[in-house]
N, C-alpha and C positions, 0 to 999 in steps of 0.2 A: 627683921631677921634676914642676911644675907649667909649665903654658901658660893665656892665657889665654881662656876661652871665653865665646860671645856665646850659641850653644845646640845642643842636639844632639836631633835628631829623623826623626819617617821621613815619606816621602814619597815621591811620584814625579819620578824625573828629570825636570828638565823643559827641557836643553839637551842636543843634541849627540845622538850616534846610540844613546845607551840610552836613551833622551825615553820615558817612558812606564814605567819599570823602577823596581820599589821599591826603593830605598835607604834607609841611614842618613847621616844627614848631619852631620859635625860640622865647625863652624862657628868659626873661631880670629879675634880680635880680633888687630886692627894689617894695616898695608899698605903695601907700601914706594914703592905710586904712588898717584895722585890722578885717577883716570879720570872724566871730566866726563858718562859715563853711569853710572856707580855707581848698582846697584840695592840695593845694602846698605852704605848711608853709615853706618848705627852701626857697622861692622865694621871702620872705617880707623884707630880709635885702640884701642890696647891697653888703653888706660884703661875701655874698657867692655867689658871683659870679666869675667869672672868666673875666676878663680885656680882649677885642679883638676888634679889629679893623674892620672899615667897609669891610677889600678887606679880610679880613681871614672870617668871616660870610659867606661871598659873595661864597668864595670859595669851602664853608664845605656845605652851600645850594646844589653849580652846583653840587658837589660830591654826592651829595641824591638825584638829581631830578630822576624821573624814567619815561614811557611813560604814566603812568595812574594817574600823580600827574599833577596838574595846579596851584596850588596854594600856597603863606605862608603866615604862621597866626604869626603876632607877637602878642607873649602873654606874660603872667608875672608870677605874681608879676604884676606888669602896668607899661605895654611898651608904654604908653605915655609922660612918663617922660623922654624920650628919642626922640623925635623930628626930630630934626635932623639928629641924626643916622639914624634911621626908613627912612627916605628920601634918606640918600645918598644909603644907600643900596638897599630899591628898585626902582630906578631907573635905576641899573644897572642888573637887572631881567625881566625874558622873562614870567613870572611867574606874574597871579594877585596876588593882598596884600590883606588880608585880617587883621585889627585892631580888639582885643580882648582887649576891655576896660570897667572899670566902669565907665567912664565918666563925671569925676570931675574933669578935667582938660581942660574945653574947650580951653583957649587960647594953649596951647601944642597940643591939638589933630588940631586946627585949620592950623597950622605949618605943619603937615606931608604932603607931597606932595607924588603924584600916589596913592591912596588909593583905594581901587575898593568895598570894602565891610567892614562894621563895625560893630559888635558884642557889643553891648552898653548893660551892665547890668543895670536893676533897681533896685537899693536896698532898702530893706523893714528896721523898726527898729529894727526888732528882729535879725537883721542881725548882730548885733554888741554886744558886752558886757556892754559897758558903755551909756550913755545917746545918741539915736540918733543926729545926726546933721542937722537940717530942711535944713541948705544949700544944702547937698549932694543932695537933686534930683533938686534942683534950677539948680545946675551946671549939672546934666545931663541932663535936659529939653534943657539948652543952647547950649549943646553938641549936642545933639541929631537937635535941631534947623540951627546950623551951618551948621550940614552932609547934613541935606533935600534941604537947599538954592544950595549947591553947587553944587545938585543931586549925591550923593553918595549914594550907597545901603547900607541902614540900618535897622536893625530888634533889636529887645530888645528882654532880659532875664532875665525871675524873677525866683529868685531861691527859690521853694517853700519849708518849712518844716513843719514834719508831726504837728507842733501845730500852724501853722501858720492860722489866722483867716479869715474867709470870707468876713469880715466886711473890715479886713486888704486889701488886694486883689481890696476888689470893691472902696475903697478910693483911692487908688494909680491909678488906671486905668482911672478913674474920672478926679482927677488932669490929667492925664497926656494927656487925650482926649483935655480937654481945654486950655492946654498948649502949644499944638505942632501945628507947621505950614501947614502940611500936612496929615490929618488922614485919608485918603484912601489907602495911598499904606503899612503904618507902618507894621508887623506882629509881631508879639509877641508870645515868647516860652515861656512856662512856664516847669519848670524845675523841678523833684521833687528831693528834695538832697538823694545823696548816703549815704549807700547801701538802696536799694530798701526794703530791709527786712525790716527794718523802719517802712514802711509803711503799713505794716500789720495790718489790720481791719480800716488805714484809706483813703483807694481809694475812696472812696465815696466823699472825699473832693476835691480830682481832677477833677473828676466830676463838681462839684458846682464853681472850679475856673474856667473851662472853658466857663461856662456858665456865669460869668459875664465879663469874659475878652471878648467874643465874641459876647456881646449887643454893642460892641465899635470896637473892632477890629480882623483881621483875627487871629485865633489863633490854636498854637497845643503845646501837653504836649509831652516832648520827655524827655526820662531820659538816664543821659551818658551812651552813650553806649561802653566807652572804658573800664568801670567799670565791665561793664557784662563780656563783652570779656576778661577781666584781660590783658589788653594793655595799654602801654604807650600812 
């Protein structure tokens, strides 16, 4: 069984509430959307990946673990397109899994066996260039639906930018309050996109998201921090 890979390395998280926590990271070529803040544009075509097998992953992993790492994030591009793989491989790891998806793939995320935590992005319209696609949060809500049934630790992330609306924000949180099976334990990051310079003169709006993400659910604003660090 091959998948194709762009590279596999450790690092510190640098999203979401393990931000700071050494990981392994293995990084799958191909993407089945076109998100207009894509921080890893070599990662949306298959084509640039490199062809490798579950027991050679496996093996370039044990070669990186170190005593202060627990965990590997398969991420993309979107490592759900990949199922299978994702299963055989961690199964044969001492190491939890952690899934970095955008979550439009339920039946493929539902497939991956050992999974211990999932990184489900929300995506907004302004996230795309061309005309939103109202399915895309259908299918993360079902995504997101499947992980709570199965008890899988799952937290969302919206990737906020600096012209993104308040109005935006509080309609998506909305829906997704009334959509999900379980809204006591969900958490939710809200992200401000890189580089933070950006965002000059508009933190005020950070502000105003977390105040309405947190009339519904646990929330914190965390921005990458492997950006800051200038780390992989």
């Amino acid at each position: 069984m091959k998948a194709p890979i762009i590279e596999i390395f450790s690092s510190f998280q640098g999203e979401g509430p393990y931000v700071g926590q050494r990981q392994i990271f293995v990084r799958f070529a191909g993407c089945n959307l076109d998100c207009s803040y894509c921080d890893t544009y070599k990662s949306k075509s298959e084509k640039s990946g490199k062809l490798m097998t579950t027991e050679e992953v496996i093996n370039q992993i044990n070669k990186l673990k170190t005593p202060d790492c627990k965990t590997v994030s398969f991420t993309g591009g979107e490592p759900s397109l990949y199922p299978e793989f994702i299963s055989e491989v961690s199964k044969n790891l001492d190491l939890d899994v952690l899934l970095e998806t955008n979550g439009t793939l339920p039946d493929n995320i539902d497939k991956i066996d050992n999974l211990d935590i999932v990184s489900l992005d929300i995506k907004l319209p302004e996230h795309f260039k061309e005309d939103y696609d109202e399915n895309i949060f259908e299918l993360e809500i079902k995504s997101l639906n499947l992980l709570i049934v199965k008890s899988i630790k799952v937290y969302c992330k919206i990737v906020t930018l600096p012209t993104t609306k308040t109005s935006t924000i509080k309609e998506v949180i909305e829906r997704l309050f009334e959509s999900i099976l379980n809204k006591n334990n969900l958490k939710i990051d809200i992200q401000p996109s890189s580089p933070i310079s950006e965002w000059k003169g508009n933190t005020n709006k950070l502000f105003e998201f977390s105040e309405i993400v947190g009339e519904y659910f646990e929330v914190c604003t965390i921005p990458q921090i492997h950006t800051i660090l200038n780390i992989e």
